[in-house]
C-alpha positions in Angstrom: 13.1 -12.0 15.8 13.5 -9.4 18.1 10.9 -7.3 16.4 8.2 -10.1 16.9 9.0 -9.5 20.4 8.3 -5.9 20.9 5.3 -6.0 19.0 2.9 -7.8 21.7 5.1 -5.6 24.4 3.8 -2.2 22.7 0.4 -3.7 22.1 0.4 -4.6 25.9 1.5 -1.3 27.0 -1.3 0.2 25.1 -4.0 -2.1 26.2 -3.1 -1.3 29.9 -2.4 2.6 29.1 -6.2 2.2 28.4 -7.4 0.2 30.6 -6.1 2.5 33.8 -7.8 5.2 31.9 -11.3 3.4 31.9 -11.0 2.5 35.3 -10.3 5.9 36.4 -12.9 6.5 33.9 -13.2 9.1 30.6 -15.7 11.6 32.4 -12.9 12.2 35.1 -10.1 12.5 32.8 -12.0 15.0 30.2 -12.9 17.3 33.4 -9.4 17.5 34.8 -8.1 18.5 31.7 -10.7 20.5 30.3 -10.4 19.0 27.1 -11.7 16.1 24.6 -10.0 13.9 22.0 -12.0 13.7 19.0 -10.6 11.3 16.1 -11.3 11.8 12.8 -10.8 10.8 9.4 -8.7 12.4 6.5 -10.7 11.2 3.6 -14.0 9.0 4.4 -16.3 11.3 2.4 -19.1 12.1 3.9 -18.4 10.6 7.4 -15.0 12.5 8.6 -12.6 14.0 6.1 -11.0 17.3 5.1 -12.8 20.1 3.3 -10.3 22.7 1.3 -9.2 24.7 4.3 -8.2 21.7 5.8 -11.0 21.4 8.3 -12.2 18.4 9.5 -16.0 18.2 8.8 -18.5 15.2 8.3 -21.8 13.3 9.2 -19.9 11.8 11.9 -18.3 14.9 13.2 -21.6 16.8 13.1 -22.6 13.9 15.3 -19.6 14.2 17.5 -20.1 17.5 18.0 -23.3 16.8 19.6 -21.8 14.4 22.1 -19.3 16.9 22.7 -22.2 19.6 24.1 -23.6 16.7 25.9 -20.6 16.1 28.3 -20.3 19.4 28.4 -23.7 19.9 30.2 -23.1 16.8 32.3 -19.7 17.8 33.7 -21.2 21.4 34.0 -18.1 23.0 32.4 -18.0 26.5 31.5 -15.6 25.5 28.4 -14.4 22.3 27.0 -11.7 22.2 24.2 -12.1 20.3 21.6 -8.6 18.5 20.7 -8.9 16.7 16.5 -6.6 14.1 16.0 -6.4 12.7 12.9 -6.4 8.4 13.3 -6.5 6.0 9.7 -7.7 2.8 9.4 -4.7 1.1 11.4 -4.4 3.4 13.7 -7.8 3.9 14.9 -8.3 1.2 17.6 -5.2 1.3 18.9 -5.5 5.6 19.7 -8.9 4.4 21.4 -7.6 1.6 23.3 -4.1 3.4 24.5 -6.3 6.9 25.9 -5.1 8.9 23.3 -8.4 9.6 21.8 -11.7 9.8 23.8 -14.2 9.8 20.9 -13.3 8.2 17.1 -15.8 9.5 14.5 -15.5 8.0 11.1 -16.8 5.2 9.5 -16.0 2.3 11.7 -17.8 -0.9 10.9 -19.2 -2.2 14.8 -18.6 -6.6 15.0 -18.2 -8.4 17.4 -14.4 -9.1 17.3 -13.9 -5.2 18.0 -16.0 -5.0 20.9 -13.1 -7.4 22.6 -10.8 -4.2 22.2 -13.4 -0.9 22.0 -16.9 0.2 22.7 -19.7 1.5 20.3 -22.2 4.2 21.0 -25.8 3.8 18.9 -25.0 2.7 14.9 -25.3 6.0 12.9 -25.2 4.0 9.4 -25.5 0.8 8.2 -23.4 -0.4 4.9 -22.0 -3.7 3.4 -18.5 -4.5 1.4 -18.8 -4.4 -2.6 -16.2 -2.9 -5.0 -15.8 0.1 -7.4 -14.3 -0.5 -10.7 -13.6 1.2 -14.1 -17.0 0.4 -16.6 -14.3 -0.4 -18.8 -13.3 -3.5 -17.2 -16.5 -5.0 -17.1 -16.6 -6.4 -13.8 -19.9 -6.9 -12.1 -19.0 -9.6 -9.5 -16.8 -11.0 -7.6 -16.1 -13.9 -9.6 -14.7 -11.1 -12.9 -11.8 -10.7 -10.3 -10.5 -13.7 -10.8 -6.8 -13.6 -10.5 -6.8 -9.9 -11.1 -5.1 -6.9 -8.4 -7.2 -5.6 -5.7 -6.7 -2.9 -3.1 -8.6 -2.3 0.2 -7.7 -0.1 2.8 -5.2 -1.5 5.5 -6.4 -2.2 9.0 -10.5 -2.5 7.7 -13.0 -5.5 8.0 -12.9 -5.1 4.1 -9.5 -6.0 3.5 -9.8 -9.3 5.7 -13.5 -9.9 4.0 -12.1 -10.1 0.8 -8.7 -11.9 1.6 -10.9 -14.5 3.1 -13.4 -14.9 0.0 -10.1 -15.1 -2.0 -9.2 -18.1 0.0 -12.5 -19.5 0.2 -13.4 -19.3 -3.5 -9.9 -19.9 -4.6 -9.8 -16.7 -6.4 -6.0 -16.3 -7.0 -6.1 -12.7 -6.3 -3.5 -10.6 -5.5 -4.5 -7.9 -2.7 -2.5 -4.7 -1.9 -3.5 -2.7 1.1 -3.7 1.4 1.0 -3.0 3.6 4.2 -6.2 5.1 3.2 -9.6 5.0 1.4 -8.4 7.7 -1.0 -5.3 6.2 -2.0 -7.0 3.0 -2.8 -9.0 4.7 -5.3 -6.0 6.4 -6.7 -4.6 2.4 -7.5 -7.9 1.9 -9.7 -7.9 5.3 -11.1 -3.9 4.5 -12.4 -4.4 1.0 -13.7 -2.4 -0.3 -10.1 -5.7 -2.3 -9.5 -8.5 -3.5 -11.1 -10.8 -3.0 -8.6 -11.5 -1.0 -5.0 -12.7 -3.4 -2.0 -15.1 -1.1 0.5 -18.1 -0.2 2.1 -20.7 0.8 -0.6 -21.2 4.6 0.8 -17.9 5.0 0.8 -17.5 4.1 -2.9 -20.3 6.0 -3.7 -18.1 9.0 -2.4 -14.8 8.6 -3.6 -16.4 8.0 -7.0 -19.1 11.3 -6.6 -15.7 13.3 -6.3 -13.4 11.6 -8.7 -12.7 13.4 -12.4 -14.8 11.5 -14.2 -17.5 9.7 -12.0 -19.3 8.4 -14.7 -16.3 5.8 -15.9 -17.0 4.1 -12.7 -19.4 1.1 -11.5 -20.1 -0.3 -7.9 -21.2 -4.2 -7.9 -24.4 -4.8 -7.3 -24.0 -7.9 -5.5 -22.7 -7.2 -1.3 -19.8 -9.5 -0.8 -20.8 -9.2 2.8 -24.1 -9.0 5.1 -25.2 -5.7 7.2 -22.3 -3.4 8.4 -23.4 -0.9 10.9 -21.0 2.3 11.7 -20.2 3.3 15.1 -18.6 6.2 17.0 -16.1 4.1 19.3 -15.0 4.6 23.0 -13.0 2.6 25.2 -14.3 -0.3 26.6 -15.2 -0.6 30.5 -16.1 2.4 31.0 -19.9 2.7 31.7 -20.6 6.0 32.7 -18.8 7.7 29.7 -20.8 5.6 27.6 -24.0 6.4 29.2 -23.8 10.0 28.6 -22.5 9.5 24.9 -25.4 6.7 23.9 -27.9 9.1 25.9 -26.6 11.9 23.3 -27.1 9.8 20.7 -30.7 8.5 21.0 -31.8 11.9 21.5 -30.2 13.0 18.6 -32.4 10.7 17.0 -35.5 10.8 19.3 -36.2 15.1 18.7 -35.8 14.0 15.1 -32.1 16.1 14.6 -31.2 13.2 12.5 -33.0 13.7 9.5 -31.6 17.4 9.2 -27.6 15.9 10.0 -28.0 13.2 7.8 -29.7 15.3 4.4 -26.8 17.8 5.1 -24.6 15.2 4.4 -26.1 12.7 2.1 -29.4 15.1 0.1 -27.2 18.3 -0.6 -23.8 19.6 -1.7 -21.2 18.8 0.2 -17.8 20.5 0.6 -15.3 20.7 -0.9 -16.8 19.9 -4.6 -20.4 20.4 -4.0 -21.1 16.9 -4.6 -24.4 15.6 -4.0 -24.3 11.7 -3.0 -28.3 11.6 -3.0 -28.6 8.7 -0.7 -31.7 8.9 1.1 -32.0 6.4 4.3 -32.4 3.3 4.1 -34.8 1.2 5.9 -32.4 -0.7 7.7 -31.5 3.0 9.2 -34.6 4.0 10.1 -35.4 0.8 12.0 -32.1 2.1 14.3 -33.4 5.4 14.2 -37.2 4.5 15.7 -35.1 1.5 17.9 -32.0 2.8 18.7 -29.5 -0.2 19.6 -25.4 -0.8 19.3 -25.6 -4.1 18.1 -22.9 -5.7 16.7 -24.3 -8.5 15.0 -25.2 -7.9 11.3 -28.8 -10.1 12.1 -29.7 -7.1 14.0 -29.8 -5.0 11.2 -31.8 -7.8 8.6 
């Protein structure tokens, strides 16, 4: 009983931790100290994850780093240090909302219901929820899962997507959650579960690196609409966000993108040399020529 207590204390404590910072404002507290937060991912291939030294690379960290030069120029530092810290699924809004991290760049679907807690600079990718499984298994939609095991990643939009649809269609499914998107692959690769609940691109990574890619299908039928990726930031603070989403379109506008995005998604990749080969799709292009931060997946139709 007395844990049910502490849990909205600490989440209170965080919310106002981050809430003093936003008021005093990001700009403010990154000059004083000199340095920047960056989050990042351990395993979202291509977005944010760990090469084979151990180095956090990605889409979205080549994208961060480019916000990172451009409050560097408007706070007219000499030197800005970078700081990584590494945030999952369930952990990522929180180390936003508490000042812990200044910047989180993954693969972190922008809604709605977020933006009560964090802000989004300009969508860098738009995806939807399907699920990988084995060939083997034979099952191409959601209604093959049928009272079968399922894993998604703890703390996503996935997870509670597909533990609603369960509900909703009376699917009798049983649903574990993973601390991370690699582990959750791990479950389908050893049998634990039948299937892999996650954004498409993401799937399309884990299964690019796995042993034997070809023993693995995505459905072809979204069990979702649009989901656009963000880089977050707190919320309430208007003048970091200017300078980030200011970064951002012109990362777009000089046309940068298209080099970022085939280093990551048209070539080899580290660590395996994988080549996902997804080119952009239209819905990203319409952000790229009409940069926005929508959170509503109508916006991105």
């Amino acid at each position: 009983m007395r844990l049910k207590v502490m849990i909205p204390t600490i989440a209170l404590i965080g919310l106002l931790a981050g809430t003093a910072v936003a008021q005093e404002g990001t700009l403010k507290k990154i000059k004083d100290t000199g340095t920047i937060t960056i989050g990042h991912r351990e395993s979202s291939v291509p977005f944010s994850y760990y090469d084979d030294k151990q180095q956090a690379v990605g889409y979205a960290m080549d994208l961060c780093n480019k916000i990172v030069d451009a409050v560097k120029k408007d706070l007219k530092l000499a030197k800005l240090d970078v700081k990584l810290q590494p945030v999952t699924s369930a952990t990522r809004i929180p180390l936003i909302a508490n000042g812990t991290v200044d910047l989180e760049c993954g693969s972190t679907t922008n809604n709605l219901d977020r933006q009560k807690q964090v802000s989004f600079t300009i969508t860098h990718f738009v995806t939807a929820n399907r699920f990988v499984s084995k060939k083997s298994g034979k099952l191409a939609k959601l209604e093959d899962l049928k009272g079968k095991t399922v894993v998604s990643t703890s703390g996503t939009t996935n997870i509670k997507q597909i533990t609603e649809l369960n509900t909703e269609k009376n699917l009798g499914l049983t649903i574990l959650p993973a601390k991370d998107h690699a582990e959750a692959f791990l479950m389908v690769e050893t049998d634990r579960a039948v299937a892999f609940v996650m954004d498409d691109i993401l799937l399309a990574s884990l299964m690019a690196s796995s042993k034997n890619p070809g023993a693995y299908a995505i459905s072809a039928d979204a069990l979702s609409r649009p989901e656009p990726y963000g880089i977050m930031l707190r919320r309430d603070d208007a003048a970091f966000k200017k300078v980030v989403d200011a970064a951002m379109i012109a990362i777009y506008k000089s046309g940068q993108i298209n080099a970022i995005y085939e280093k990551w998604f048209l070539k080899s990749i580290p660590p395996k040399g994988i080549n996902l080969n997804i080119p952009i799709s239209d819905q990203f292009r319409k952000v790229i020529a009409n940069p926005t931060d929508s959170g509503d997946p109508a916006a991105y139709k």
